[in-house]
Steps between C-alpha positions, in 0.01 A plus 500: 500500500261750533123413484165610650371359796142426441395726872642838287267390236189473701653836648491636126119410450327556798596850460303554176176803482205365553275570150261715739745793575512630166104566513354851552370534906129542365581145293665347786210663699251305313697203512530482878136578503373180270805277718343609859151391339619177398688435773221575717248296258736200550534567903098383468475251310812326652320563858161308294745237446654461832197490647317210296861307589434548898133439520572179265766406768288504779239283330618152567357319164700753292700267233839513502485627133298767584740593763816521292343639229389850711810470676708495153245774374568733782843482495526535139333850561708585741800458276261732234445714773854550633625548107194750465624686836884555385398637164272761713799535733742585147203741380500707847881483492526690177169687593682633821129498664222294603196650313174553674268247374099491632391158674222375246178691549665828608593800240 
């Protein structure tokens, strides 16, 4: 009997083109422009998050609650953050390039 074992079928779609690579380089250009913002946007405000969780750790009346719920908040962003980062990854891929993008404040 002849049938397909289910590894040749991953095989079959991990090998599809990301929808990025069929973009023009100054489209792709943009994109990776706008993903390195956002990703760096999100690299601060999960660092404002972080933070708030360790100085509420050190402070021994700190609820439980309160707690958990920055702990489950930070690493919720880090799972947005690590989603964000592989779709910049894909966009640099197909870009072939990291673009030069100013820190905020510089032109």
């Amino acid at each position: 009997m002849k049938g397909v074992d289910s590894s040749d079928a991953n095989d079959k779609r991990d090998v599809r083109e990301p929808p990025c690579s069929s973009m023009q380089k100054s489209e792709l250009e943009a994109l990776a422009v706008a993903a390195i913002l956002e990703h760096r946007r999100l690299l601060v405000a999960d660092e404002a998050v972080y933070e708030e969780w360790t100085r509420a750790t050190a402070v021994p009346t700190t609820s439980s609650d309160v707690l958990k719920s920055l702990q489950d908040e930070y690493l919720a962003r880090q799972k947005k953050s690590e989603a964000q980062q592989e779709e910049l990854s894909e966009i640099i891929d197909a870009l072939g390039y990291v673009p030069d993008v100013a820190l905020d404040g510089e032109e």
